[in-house]
N, CA, C and O of each residue as an XYZ file, in Angstrom:
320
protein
N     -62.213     20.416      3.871
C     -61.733     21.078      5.068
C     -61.167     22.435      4.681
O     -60.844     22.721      3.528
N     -61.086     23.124      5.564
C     -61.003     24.858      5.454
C     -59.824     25.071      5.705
O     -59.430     24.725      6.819
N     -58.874     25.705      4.769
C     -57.680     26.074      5.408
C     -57.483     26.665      6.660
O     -57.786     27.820      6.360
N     -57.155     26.714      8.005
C     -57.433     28.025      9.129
C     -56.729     29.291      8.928
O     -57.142     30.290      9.517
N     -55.756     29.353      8.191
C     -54.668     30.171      7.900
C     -55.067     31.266      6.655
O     -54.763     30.883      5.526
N     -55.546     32.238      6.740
C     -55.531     33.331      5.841
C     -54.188     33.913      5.291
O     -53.910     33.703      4.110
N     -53.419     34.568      6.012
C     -51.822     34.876      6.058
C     -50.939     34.769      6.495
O     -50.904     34.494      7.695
N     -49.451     34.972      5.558
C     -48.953     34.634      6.276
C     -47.703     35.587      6.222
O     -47.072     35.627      5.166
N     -47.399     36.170      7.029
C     -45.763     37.779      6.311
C     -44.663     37.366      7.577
O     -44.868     37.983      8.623
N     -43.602     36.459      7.588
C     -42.619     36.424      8.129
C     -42.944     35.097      9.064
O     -43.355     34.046      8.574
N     -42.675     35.313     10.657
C     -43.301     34.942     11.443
C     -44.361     34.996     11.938
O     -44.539     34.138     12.802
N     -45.398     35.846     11.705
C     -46.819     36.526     12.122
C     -47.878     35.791     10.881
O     -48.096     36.144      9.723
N     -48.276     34.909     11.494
C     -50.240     33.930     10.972
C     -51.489     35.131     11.273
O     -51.713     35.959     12.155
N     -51.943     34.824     10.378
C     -53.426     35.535     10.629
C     -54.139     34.212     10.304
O     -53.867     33.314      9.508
N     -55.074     34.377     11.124
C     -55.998     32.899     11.146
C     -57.405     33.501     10.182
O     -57.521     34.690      9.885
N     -58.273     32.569      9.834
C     -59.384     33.005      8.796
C     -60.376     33.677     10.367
O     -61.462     34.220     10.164
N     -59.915     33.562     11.587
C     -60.516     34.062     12.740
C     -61.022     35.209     12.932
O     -62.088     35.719     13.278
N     -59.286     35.680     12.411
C     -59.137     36.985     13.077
C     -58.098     37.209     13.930
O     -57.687     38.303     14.316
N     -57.411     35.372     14.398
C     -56.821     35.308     15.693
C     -55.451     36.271     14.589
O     -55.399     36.606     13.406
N     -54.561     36.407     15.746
C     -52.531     36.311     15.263
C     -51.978     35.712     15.430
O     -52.443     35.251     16.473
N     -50.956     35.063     15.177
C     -50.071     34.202     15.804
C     -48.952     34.556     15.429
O     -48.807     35.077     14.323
N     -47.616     34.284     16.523
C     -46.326     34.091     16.268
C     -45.488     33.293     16.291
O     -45.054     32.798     17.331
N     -45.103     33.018     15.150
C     -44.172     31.365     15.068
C     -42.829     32.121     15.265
O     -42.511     33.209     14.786
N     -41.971     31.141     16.239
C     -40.738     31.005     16.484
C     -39.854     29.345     16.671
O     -40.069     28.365     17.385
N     -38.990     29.620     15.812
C     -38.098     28.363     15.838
C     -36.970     28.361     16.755
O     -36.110     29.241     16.768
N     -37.003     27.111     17.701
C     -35.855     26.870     18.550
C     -35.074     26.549     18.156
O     -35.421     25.688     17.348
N     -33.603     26.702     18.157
C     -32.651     25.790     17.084
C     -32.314     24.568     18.395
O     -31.996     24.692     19.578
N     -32.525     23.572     17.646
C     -31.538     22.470     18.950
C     -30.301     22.570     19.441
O     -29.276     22.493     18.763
N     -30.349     22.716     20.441
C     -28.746     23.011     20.954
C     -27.495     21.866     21.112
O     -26.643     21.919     21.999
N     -27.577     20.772     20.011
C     -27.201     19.062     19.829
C     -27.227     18.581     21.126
O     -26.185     18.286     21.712
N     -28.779     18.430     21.837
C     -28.364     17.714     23.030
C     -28.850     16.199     22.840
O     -29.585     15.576     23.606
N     -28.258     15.736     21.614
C     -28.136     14.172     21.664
C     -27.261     13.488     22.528
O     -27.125     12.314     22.873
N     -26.821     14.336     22.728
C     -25.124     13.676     23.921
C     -24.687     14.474     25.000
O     -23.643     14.632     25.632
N     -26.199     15.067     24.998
C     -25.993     15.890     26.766
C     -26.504     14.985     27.880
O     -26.896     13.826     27.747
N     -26.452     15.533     28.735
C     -26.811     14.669     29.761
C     -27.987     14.634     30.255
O     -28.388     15.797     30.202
N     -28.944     13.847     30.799
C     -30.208     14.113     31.293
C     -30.740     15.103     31.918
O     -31.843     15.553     31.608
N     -29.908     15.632     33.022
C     -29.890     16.772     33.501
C     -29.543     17.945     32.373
O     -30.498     17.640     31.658
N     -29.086     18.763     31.837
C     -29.345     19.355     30.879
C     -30.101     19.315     30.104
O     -30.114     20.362     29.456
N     -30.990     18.419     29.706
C     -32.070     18.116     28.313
C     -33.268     18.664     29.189
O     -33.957     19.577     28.732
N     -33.634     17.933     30.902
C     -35.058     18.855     31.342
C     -34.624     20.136     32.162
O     -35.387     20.721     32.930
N     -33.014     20.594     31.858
C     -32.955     21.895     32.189
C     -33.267     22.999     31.081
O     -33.601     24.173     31.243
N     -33.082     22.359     30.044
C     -33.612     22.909     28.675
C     -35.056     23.045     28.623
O     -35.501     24.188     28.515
N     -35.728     22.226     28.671
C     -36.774     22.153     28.574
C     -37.632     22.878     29.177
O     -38.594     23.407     28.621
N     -37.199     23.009     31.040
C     -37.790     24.155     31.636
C     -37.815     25.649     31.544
O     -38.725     26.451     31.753
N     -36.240     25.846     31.075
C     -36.027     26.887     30.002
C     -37.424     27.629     28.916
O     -37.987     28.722     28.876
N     -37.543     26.245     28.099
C     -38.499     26.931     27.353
C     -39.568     26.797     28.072
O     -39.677     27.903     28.600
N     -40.540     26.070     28.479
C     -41.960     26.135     29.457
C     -41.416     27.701     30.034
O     -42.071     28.699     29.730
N     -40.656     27.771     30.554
C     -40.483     28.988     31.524
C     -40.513     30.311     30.562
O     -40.802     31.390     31.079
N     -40.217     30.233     29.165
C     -40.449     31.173     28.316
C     -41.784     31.656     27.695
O     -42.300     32.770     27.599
N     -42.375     29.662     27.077
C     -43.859     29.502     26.766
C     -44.839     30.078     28.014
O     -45.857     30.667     27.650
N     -44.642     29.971     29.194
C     -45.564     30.795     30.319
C     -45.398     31.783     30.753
O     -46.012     32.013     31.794
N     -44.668     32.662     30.299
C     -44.361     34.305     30.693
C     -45.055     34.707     29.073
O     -45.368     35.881     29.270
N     -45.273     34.541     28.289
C     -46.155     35.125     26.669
C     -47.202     35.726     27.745
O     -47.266     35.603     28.968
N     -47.982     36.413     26.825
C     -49.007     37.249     27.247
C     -50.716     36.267     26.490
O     -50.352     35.226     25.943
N     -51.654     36.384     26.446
C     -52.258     35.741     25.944
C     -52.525     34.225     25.965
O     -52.316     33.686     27.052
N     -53.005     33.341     24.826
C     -52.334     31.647     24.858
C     -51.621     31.234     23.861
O     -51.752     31.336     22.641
N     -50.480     30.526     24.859
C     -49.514     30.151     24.076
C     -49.149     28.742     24.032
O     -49.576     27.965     24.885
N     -48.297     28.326     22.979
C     -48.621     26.866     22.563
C     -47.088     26.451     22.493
O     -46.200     27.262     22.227
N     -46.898     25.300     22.721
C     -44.889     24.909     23.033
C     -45.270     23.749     21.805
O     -46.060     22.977     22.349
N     -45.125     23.465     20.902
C     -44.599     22.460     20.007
C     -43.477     22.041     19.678
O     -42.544     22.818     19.477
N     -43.327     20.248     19.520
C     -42.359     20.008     19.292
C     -42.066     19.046     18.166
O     -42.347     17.864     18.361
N     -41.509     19.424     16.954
C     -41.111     19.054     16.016
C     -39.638     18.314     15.475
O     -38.527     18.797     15.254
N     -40.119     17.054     15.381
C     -38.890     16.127     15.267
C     -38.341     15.727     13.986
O     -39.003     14.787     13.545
N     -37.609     15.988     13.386
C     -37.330     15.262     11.894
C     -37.170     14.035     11.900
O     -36.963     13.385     12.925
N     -37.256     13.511     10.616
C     -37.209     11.884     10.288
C     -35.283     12.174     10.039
O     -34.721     12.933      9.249
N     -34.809     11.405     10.872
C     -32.868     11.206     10.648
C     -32.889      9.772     10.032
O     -33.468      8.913     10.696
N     -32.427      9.475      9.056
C     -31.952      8.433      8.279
C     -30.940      7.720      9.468
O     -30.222      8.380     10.219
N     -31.041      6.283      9.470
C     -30.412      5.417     10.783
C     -29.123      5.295     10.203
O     -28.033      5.549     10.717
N     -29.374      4.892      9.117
C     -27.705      4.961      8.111
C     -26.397      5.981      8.594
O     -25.213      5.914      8.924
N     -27.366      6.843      8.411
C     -26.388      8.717      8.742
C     -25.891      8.376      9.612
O     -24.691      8.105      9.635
N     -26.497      8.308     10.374
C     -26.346      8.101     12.449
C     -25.447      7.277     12.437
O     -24.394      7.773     12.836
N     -25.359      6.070     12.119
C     -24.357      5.443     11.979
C     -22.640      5.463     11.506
O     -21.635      5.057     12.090
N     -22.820      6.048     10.347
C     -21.883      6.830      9.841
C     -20.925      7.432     10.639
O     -19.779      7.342     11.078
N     -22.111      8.199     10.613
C     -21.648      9.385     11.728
C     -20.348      9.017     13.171
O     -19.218      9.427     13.440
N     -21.218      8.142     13.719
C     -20.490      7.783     14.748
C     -19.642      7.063     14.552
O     -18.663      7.136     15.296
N     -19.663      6.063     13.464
C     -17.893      5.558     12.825
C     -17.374      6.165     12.236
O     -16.788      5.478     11.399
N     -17.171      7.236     12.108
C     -16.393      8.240     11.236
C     -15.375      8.016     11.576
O     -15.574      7.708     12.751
N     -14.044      7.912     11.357
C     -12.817      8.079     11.935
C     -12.077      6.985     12.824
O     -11.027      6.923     13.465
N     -13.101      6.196     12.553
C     -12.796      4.569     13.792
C     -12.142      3.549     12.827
O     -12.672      3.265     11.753
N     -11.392      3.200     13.095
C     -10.666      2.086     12.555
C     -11.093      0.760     12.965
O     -10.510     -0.237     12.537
């Protein structure tokens, strides 16, 4: 299989195409403990950003693997 990716300088891909691309990272704004209403007000947020680009544009979403342990931790921290 063919790499698609020729270059790569910052945020800006050059595809073996010809295409460009621009990668941008969302930082999460910790809405593990927001409320429902805020998480698809977020969300429309970005769609509403991803559909004003010029050209085609692509919304991905990238989840890390969180250790269940941590999480746990986490939330007994300080509990007696």
């Amino acid at each position: 299989m063919r790499m698609p990716i020729r270059h790569v300088a910052g945020n800006i891909v050059w595809t073996v195409h010809g295409q460009v691309w621009a990668v941008y990272r969302v930082r999460g704004s910790g809405s593990a403990h927001a409320s429902r209403q805020a998480k698809v007000q977020r969300l429309r947020q970005m769609e509403t950003l991803v559909r004003q680009l010029k050209g085609e544009s692509m919304l991905l979403s990238l989840c890390p693997a969180v250790d269940p342990a941590s999480v746990v931790e986490r939330m007994t921290a300080g509990v007696d």
